[in-house]
Backbone bond lengths (Angstrom), bond angles and torsions (degrees), N, CA, C in turn:
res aa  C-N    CA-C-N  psi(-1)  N-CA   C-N-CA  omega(-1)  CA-C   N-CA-C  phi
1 X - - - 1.457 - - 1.536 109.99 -
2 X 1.287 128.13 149.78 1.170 151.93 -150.28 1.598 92.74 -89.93
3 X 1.166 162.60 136.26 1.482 135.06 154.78 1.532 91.28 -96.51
4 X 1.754 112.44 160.76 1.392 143.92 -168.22 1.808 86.03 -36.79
5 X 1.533 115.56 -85.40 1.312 128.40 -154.44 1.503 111.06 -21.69
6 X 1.743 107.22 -56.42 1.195 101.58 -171.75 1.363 122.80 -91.81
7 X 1.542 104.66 6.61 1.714 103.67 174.89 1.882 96.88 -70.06
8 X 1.737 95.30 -50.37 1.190 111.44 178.69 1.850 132.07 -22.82
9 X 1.221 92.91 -58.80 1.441 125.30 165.83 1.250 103.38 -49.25
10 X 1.298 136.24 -67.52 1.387 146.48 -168.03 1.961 111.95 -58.09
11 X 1.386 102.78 -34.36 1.311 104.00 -161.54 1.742 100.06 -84.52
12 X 1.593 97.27 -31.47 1.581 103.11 176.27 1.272 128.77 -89.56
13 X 1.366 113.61 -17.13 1.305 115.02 -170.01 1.434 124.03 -138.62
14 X 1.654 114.16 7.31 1.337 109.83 -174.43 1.795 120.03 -72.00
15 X 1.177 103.81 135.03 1.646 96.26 176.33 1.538 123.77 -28.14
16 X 0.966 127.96 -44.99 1.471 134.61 -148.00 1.447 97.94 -95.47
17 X 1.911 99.75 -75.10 1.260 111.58 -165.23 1.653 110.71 -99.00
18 X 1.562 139.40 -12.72 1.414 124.86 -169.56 1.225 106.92 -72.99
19 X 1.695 103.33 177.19 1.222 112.29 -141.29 1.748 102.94 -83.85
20 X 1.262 97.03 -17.03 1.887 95.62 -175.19 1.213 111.66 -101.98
21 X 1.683 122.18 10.10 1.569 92.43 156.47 1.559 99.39 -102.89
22 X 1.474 125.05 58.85 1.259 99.60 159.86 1.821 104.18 -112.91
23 X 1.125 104.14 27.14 1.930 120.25 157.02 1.412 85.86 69.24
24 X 1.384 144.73 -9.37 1.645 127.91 172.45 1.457 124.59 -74.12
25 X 1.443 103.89 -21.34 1.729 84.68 -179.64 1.451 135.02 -89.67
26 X 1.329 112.10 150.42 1.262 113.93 -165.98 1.525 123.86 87.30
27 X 1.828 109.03 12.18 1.609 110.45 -170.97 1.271 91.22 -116.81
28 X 1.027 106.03 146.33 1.706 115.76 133.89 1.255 121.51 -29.33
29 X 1.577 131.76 106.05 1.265 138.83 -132.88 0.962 159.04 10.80
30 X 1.623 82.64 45.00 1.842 114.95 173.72 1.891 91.86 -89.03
31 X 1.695 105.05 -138.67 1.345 119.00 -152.33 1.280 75.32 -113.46
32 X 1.623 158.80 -80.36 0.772 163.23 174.87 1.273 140.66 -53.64
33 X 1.042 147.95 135.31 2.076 131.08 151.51 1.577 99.34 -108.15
34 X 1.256 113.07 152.23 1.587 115.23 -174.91 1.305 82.92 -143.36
35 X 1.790 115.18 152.71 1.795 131.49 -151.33 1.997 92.89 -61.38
36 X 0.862 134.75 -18.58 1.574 127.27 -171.15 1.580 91.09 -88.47
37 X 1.458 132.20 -20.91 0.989 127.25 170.28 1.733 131.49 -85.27
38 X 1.060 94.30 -11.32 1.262 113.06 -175.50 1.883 107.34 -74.77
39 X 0.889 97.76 -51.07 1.721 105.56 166.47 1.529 124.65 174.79
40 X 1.347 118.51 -168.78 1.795 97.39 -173.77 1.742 119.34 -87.52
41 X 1.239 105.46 20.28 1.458 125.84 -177.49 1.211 103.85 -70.06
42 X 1.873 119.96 -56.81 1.661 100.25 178.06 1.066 124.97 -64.89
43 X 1.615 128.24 -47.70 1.398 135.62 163.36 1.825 119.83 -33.48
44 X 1.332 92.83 -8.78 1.825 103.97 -170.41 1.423 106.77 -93.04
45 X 1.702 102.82 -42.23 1.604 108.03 -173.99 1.974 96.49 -78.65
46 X 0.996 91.67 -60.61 1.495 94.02 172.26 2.016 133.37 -13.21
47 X 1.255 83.52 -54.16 1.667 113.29 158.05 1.347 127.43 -51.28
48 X 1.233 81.84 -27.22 1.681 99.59 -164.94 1.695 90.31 -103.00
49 X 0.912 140.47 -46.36 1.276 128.03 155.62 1.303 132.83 -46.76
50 X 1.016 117.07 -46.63 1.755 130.82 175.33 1.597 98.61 -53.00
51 X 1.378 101.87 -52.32 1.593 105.45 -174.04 1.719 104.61 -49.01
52 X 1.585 128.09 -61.68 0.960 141.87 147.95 1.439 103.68 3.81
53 X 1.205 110.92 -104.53 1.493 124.81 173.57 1.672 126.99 -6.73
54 X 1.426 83.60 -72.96 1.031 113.72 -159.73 1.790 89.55 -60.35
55 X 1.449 128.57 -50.57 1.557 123.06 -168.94 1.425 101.75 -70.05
56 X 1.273 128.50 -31.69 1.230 136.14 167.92 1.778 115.47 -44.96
57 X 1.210 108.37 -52.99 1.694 118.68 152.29 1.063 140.83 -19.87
58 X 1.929 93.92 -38.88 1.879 89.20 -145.29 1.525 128.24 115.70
59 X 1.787 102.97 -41.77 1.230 106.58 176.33 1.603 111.96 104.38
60 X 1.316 107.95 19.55 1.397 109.88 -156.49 1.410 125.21 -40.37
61 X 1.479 137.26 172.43 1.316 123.69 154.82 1.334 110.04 -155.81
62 X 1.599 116.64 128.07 1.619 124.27 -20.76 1.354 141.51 -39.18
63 X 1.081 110.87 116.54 1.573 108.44 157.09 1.175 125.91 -84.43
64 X 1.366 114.78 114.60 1.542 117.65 -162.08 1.788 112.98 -101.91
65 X 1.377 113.09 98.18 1.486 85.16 164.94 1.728 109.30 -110.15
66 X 1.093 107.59 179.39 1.256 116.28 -150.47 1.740 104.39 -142.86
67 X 1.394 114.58 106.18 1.885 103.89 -172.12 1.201 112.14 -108.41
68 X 1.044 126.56 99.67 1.530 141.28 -165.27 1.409 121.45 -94.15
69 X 1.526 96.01 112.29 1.750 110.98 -150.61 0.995 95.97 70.55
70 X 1.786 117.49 72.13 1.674 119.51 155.66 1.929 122.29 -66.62
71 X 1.238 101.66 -9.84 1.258 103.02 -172.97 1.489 102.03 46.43
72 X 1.331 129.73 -161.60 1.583 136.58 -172.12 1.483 101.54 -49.22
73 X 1.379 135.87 -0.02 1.397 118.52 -158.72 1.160 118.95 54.45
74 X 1.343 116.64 66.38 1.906 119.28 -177.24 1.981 75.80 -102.76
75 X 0.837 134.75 -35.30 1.540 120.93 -167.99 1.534 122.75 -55.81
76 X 1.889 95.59 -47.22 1.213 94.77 175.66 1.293 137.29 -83.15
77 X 1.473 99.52 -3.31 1.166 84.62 154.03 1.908 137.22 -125.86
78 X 0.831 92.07 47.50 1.470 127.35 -160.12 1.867 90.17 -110.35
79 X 1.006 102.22 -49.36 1.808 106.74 -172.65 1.910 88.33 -86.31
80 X 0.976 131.34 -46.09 1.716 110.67 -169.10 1.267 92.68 -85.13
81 X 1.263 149.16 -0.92 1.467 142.59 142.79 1.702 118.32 -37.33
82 X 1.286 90.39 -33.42 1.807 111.95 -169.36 0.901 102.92 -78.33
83 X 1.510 124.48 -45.66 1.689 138.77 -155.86 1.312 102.28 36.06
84 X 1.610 88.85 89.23 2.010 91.25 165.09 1.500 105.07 -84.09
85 X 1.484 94.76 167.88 1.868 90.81 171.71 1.321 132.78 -74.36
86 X 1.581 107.83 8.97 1.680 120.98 -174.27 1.523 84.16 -84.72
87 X 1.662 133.15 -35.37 1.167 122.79 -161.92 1.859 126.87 -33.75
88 X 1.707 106.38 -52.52 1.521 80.78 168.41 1.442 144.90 -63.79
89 X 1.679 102.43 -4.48 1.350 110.03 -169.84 1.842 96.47 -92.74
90 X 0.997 120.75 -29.88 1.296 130.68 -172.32 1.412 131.31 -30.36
91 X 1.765 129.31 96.39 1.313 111.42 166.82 1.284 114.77 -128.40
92 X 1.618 104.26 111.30 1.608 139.15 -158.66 1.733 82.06 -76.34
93 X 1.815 119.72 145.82 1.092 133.32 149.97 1.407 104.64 -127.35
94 X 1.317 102.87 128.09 1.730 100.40 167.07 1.599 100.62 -91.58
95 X 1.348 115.65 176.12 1.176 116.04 -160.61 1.484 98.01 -159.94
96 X 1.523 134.12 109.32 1.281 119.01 -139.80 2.001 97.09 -163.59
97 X 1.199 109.77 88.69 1.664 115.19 171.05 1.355 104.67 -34.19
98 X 1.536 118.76 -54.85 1.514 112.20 -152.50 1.709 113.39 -95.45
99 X 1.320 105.00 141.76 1.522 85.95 -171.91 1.753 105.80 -102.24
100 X 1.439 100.89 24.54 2.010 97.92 150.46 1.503 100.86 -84.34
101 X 1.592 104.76 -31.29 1.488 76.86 -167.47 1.526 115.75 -100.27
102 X 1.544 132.59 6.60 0.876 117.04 153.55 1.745 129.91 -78.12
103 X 1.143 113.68 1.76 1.249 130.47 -156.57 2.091 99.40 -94.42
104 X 1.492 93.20 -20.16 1.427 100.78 168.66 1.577 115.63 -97.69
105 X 0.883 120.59 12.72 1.728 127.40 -166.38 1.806 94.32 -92.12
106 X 1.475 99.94 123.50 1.709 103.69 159.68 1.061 102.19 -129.92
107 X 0.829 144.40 26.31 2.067 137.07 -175.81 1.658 90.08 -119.55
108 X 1.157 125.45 149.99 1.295 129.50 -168.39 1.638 136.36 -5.57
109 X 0.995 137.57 -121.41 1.432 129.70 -127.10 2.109 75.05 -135.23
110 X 1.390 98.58 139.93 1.789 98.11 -175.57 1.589 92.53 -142.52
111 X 1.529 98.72 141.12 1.911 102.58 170.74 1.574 90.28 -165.12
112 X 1.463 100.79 168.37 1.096 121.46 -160.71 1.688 116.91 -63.99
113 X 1.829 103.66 -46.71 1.352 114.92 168.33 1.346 131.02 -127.30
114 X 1.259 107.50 -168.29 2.037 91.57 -177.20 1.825 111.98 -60.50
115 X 1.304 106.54 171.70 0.951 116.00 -168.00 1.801 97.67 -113.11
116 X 1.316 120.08 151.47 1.562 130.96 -178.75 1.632 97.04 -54.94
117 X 1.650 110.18 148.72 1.478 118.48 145.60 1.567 116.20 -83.61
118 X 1.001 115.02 -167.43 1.885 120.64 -3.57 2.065 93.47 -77.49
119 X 1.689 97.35 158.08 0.845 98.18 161.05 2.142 106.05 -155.45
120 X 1.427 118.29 -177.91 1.435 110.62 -154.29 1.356 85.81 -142.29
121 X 1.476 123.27 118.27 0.930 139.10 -164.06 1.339 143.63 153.98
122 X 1.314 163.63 -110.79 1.340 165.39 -158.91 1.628 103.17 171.85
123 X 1.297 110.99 125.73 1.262 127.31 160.63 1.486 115.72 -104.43
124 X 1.049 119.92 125.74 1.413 114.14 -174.34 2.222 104.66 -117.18
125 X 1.266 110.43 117.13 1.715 99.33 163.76 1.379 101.38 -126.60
126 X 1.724 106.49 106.16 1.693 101.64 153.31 1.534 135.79 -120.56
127 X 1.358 102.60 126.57 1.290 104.93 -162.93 1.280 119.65 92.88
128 X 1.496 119.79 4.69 1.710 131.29 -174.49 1.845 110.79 -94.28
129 X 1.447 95.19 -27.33 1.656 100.60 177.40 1.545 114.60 -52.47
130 X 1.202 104.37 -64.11 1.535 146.90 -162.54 2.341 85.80 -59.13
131 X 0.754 99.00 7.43 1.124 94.22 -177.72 1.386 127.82 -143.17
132 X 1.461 118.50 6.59 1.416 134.72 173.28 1.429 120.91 -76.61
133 X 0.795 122.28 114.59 2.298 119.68 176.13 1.237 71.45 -38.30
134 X 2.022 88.98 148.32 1.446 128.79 -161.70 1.292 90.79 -154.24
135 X 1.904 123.47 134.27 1.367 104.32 167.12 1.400 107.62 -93.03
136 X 1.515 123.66 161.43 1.458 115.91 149.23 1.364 136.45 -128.83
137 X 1.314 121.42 135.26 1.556 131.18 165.54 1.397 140.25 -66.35
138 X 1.085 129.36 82.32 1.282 121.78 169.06 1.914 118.32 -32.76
139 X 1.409 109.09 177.80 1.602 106.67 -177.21 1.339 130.38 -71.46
140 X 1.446 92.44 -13.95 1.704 93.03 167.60 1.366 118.90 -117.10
141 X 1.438 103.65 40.41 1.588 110.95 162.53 1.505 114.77 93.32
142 X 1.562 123.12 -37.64 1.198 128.96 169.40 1.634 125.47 -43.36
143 X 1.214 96.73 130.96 1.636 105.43 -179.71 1.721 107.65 -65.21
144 X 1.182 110.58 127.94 1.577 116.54 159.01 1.384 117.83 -73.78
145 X 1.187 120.34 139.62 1.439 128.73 159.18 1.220 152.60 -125.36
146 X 1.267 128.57 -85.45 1.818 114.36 157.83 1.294 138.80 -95.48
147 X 1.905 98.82 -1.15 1.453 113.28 170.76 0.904 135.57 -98.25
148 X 1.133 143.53 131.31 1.268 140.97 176.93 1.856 116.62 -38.17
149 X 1.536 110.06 103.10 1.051 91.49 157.54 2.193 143.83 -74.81
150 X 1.011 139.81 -169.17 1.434 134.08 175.35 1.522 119.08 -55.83
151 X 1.216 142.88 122.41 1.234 128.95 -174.66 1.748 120.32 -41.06
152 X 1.575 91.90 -27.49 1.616 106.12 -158.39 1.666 103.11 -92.48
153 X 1.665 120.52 -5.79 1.227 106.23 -171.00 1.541 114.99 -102.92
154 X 1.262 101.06 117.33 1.884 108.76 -174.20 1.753 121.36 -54.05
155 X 1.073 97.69 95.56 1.725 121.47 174.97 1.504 113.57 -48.02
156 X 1.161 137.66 173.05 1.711 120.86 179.02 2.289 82.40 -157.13
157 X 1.342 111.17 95.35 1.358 108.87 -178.85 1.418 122.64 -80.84
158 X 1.348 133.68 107.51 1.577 136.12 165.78 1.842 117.03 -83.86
159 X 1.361 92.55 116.09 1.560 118.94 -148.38 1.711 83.17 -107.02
160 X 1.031 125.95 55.14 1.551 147.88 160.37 1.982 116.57 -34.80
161 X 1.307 94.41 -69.08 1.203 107.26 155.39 1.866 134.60 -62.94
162 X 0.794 130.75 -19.45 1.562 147.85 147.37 1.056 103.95 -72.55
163 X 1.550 147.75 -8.08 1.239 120.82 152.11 1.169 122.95 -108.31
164 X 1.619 113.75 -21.38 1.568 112.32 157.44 1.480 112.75 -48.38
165 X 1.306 116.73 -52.46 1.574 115.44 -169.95 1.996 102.48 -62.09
166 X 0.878 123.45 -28.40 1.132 120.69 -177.82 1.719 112.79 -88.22
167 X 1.251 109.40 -24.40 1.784 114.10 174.07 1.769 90.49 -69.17
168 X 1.447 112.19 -54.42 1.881 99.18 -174.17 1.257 137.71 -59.15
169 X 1.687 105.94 -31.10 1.082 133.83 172.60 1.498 113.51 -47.63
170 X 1.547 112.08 -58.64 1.649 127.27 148.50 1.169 135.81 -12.76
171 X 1.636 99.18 -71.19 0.846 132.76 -151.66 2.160 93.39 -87.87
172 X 1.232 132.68 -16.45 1.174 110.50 174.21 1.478 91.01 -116.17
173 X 1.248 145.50 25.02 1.495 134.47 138.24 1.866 133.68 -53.88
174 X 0.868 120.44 102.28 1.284 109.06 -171.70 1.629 105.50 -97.31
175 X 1.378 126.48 -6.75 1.288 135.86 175.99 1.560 110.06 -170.52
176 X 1.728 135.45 110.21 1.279 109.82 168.61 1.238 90.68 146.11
177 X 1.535 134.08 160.25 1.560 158.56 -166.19 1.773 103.12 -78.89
178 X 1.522 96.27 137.42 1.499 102.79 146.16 1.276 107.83 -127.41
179 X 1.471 116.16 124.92 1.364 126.67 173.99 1.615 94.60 -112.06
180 X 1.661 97.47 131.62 1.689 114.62 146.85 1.530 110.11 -107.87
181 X 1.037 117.82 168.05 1.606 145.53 -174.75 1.436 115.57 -158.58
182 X 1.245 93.31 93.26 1.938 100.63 179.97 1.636 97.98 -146.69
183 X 1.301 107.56 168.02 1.370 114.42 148.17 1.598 143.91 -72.98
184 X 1.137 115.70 106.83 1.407 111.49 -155.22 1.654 116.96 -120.82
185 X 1.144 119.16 174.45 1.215 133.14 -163.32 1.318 114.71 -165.36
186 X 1.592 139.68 178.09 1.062 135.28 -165.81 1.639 95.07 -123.31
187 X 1.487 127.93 157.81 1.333 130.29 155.94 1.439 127.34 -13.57
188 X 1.697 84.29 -82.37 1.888 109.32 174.10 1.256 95.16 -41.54
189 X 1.605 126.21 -79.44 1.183 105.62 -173.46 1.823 155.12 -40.12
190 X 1.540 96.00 -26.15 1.259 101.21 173.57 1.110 121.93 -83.67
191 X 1.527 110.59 -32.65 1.505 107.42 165.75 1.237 127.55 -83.50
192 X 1.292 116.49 24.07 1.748 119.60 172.53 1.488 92.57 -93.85
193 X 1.465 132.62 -42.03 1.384 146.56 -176.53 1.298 121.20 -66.21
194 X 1.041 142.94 127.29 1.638 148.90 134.13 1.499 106.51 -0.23
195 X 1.599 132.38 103.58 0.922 121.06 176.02 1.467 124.35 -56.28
196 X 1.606 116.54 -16.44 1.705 107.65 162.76 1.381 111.91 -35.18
197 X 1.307 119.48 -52.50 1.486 123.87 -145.31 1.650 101.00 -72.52
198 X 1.373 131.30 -24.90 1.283 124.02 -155.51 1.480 105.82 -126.12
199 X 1.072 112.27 -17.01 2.330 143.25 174.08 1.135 85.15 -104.41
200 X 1.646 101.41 104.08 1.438 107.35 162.14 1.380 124.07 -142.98
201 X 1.426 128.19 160.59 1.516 109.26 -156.06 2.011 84.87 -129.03
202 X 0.928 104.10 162.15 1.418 115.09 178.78 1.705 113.68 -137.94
203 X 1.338 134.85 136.87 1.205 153.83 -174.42 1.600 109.51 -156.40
204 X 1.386 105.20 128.96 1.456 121.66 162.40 1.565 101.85 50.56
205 X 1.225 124.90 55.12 1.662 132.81 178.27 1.736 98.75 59.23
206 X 0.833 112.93 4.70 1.792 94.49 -178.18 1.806 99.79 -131.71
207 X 1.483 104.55 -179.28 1.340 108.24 -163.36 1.782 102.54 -86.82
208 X 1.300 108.75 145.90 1.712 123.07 -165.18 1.416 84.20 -87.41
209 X 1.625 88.68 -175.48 1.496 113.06 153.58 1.472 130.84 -56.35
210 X 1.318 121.11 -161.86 1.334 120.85 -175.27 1.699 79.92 -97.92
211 X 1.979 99.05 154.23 1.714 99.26 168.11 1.470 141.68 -41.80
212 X 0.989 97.42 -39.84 1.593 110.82 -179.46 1.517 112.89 -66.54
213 X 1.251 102.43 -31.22 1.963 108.94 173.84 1.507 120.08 -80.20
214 X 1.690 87.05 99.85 1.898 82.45 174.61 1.508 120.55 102.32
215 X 1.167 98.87 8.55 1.866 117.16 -163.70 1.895 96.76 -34.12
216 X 1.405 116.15 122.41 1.350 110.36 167.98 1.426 99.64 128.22
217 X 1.148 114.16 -43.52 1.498 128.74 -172.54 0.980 119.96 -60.39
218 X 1.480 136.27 -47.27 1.391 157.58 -127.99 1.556 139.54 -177.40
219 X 1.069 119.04 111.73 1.742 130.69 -153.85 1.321 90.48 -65.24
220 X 1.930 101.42 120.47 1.450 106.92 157.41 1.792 108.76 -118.11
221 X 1.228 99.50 136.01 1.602 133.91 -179.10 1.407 111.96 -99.01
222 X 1.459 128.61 157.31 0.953 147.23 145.16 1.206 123.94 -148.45
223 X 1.593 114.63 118.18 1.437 127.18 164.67 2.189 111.48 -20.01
224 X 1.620 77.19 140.25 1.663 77.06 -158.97 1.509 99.80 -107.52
225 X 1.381 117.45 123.81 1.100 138.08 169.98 1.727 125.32 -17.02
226 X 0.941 155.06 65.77 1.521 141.34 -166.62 1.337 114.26 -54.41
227 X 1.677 115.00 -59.74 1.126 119.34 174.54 1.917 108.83 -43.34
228 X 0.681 115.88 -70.05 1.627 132.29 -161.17 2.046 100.05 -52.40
229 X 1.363 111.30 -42.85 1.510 108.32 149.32 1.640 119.67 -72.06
230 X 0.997 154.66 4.18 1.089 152.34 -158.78 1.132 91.70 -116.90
231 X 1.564 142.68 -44.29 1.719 145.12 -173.76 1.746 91.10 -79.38
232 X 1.143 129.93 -8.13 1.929 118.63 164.21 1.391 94.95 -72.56
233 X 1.607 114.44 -68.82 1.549 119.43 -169.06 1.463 109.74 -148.74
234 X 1.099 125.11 135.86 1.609 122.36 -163.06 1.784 93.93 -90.59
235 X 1.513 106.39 131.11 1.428 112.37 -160.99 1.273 109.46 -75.23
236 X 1.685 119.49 160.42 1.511 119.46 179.22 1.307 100.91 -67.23
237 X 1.383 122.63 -58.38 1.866 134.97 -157.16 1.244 99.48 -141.44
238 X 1.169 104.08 121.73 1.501 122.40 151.61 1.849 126.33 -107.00
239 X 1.121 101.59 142.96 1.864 92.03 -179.52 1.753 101.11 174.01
240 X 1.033 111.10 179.22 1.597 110.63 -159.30 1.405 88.50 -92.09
241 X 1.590 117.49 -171.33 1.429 152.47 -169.56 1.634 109.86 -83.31
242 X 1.306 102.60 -49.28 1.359 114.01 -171.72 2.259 92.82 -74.50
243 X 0.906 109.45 -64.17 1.228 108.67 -171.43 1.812 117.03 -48.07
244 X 1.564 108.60 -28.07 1.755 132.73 -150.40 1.803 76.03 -84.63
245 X 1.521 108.86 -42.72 1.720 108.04 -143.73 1.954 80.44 -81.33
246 X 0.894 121.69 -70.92 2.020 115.24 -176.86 1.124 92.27 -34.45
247 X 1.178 148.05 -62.89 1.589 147.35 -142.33 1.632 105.59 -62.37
248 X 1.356 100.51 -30.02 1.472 98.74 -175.61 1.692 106.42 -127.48
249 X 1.187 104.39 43.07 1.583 118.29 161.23 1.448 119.42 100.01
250 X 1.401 128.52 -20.01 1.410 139.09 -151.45 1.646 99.06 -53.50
251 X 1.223 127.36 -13.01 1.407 118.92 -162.60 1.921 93.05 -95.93
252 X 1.216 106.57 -36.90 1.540 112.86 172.58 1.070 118.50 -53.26
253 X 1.507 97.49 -42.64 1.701 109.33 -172.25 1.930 108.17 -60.18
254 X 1.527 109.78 -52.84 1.324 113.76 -179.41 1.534 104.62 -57.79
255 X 1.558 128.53 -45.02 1.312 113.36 -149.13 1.251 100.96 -89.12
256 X 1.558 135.47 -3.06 1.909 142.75 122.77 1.369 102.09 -35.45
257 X 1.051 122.93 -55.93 2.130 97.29 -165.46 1.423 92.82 -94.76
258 X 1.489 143.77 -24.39 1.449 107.35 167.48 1.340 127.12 -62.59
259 X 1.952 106.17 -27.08 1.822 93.50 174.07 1.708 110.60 -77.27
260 X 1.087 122.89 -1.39 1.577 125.92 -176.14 1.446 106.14 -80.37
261 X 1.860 106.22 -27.32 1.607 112.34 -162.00 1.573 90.80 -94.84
262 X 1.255 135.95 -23.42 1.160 140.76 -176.61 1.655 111.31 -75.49
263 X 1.249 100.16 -55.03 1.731 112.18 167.63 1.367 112.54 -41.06
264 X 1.287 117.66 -84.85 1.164 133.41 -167.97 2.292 129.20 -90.27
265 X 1.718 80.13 15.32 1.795 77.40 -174.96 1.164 114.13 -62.20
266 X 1.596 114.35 -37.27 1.955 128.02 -156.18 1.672 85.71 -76.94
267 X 1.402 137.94 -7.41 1.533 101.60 175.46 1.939 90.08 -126.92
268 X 1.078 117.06 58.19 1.704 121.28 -174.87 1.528 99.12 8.21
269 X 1.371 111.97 69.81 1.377 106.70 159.28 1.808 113.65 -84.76
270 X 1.228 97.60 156.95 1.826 99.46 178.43 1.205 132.27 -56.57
271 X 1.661 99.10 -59.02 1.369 101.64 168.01 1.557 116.95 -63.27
272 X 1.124 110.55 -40.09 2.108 88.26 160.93 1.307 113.09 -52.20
273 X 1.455 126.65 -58.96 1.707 113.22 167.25 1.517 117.37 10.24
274 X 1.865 76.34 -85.07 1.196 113.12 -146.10 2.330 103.16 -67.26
275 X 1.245 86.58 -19.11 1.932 88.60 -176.14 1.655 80.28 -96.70
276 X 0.942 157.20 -13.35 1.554 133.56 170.73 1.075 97.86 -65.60
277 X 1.840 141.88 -55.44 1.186 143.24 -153.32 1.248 107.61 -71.49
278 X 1.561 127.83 -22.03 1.451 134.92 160.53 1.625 115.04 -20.21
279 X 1.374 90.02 -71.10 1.716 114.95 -176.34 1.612 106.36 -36.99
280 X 1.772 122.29 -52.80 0.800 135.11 -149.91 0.999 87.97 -99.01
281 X 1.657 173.02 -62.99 1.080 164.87 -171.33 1.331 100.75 -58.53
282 X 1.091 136.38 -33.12 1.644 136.82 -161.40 1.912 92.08 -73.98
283 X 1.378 110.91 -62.17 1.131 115.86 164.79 1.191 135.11 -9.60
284 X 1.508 98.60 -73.38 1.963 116.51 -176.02 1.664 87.29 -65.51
285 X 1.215 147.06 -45.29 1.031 137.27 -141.47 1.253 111.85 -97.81
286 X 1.002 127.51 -45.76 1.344 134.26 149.51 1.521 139.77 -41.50
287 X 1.870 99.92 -31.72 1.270 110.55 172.16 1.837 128.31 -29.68
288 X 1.182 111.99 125.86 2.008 92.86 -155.29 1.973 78.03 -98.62
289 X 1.003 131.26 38.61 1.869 136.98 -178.33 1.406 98.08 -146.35
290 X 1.816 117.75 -6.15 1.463 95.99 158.72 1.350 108.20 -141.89
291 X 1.438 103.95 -107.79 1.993 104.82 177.64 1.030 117.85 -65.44
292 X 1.660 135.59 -9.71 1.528 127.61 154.84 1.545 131.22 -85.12
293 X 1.416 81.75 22.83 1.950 97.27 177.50 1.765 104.20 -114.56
294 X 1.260 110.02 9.39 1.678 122.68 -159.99 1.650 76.31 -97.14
295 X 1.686 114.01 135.67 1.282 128.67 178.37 1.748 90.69 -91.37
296 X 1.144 89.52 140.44 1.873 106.90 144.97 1.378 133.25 -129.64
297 X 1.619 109.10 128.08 1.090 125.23 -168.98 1.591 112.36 -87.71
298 X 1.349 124.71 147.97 1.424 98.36 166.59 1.669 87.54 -152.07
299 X 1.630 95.68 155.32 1.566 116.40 -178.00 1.324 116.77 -125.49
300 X 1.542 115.64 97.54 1.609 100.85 177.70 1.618 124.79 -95.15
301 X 1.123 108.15 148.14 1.210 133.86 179.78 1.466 130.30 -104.54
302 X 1.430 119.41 101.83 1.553 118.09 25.81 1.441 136.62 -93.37
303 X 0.983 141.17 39.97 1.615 156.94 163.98 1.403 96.03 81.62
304 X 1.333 132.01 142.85 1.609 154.98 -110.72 1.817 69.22 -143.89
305 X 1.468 113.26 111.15 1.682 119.99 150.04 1.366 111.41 -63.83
């Protein structure tokens, strides 16, 4: 029998047939939008964090950040859109399994996996957890694998891989943040639940089939464990999306493009456009019923005595 992980693997990532080299996810009329997709507003606050960081540092040079599961690279360049002031020091790696989607990357330096330490800088993965083969157990301990188990029988998921990626991630920091951004949940919790609710597959912006239906077709996710990262390294800050994005200016950022949209609406200038659309990106992102209900974790390095 097949166990989950590596069916898993297969449905998302096989050369030929998985589901992410078919270059749609995460676009604008792909299967997905993820907050860098949403518009250049997150990549804006974002900037504004790095900057953060980065003075917090020293100012280093290089400043390395690193976007893990860049998908097309809508991030990076979404943040040098911003031009923070880390920008001259800046060396952006995208970091990208699929090669549709590295094949769309123009903002810095793109490869398949992480790159060696040490390095000093910001790692950023959002929405990359939620997407790693996961094994799962049914109640009497047995590994699941390529079949569909009963809707009604409570699964117990070991997210194995989400913590390797997060021990390496660590582990080539020599100074500087790891932030994830996913949707998360605890163990106990998922296995008190119907694995529908937390195994979930996505197609054409709306919810897919169950995993096993259609393998190739359709992005399957699972809510990412906190506890189960927390036994790698117990995190500095935890707190949602909506709270992470004010924290690092996003409300400043909008009330700049509403006076830009106010300035300049009566002659349709762009940059008014473009600060009206503020409002409306701030929105989706903030939403505390969607991507502002997405926790972020962050781990600094070298860990805060």
């Amino acid at each position: 029998m097949t166990g989950f992980a590596e069916f898993m693997e297969r449905a998302l990532y096989d050369p030929e047939h998985g589901f992410y080299e078919s270059g749609q996810a995460g676009r604008r009329g792909g299967h997905f939008i993820t907050s860098p997709e949403v518009g250049p507003l997150f990549g804006a606050v974002l900037g504004r964090m790095l900057d953060c960081r980065w003075g917090e540092l020293g100012q280093p040079d290089p400043f390395t950040v690193i976007d893990a599961g860049a998908g097309p690279g809508t991030l990076a360049r979404t943040v040098a859109k911003s031009r923070p002031g880390c920008m001259p020091a800046l060396r952006w790696i995208n970091v990208e399994r699929s090669a549709a989607g590295r094949a769309a990357h123009t903002m810095g330096d793109s490869r398949a996996d992480m790159p060696d330490g040490p390095i000093t800088g910001v790692i950023v993965a959002n929405e990359l957890l939620d997407n790693l083969p996961l094994r799962l157990f049914d109640p009497n301990g047995s590994e699941v694998g390529d079949h569909r188990p009963s809707p009604e029988t409570r699964l117990t998921p070991r997210q194995d891989q989400a913590g390797a990626w997060l021990s390496q991630a660590l582990s080539i920091l020599d100074q500087g943040t790891v932030v994830v951004i996913d949707y998360m949940s605890t163990t106990e919790e998922m296995t008190a639940r119907p694995w529908p609710e937390w195994l979930r597959t996505y197609r054409g912006h709306e919810r897919g089939d169950d995993p096993w239906t259609a393998p190739g077709t359709q992005d399957i996710t699972c809510e990412v464990a906190l506890d189960q990262l927390s036994t790698v390294c117990p995190p500095t800050r935890v707190t949602d999306q909506a709270n992470w994005l004010k924290a690092h200016g996003i409300d400043e950022l909008v009330a700049e493009g509403t006076a830009a949209w106010r300035a300049g609406a009566a002659q349709g200038d762009l940059t008014a456009l473009a600060g009206r659309s503020r409002a409306i990106e701030a929105e989706a992102l903030l939403d505390p019923a969607g991507l502002g209900s997405f926790t972020v974790v962050e781990w600094d390095v070298p860990t805060p005595s």
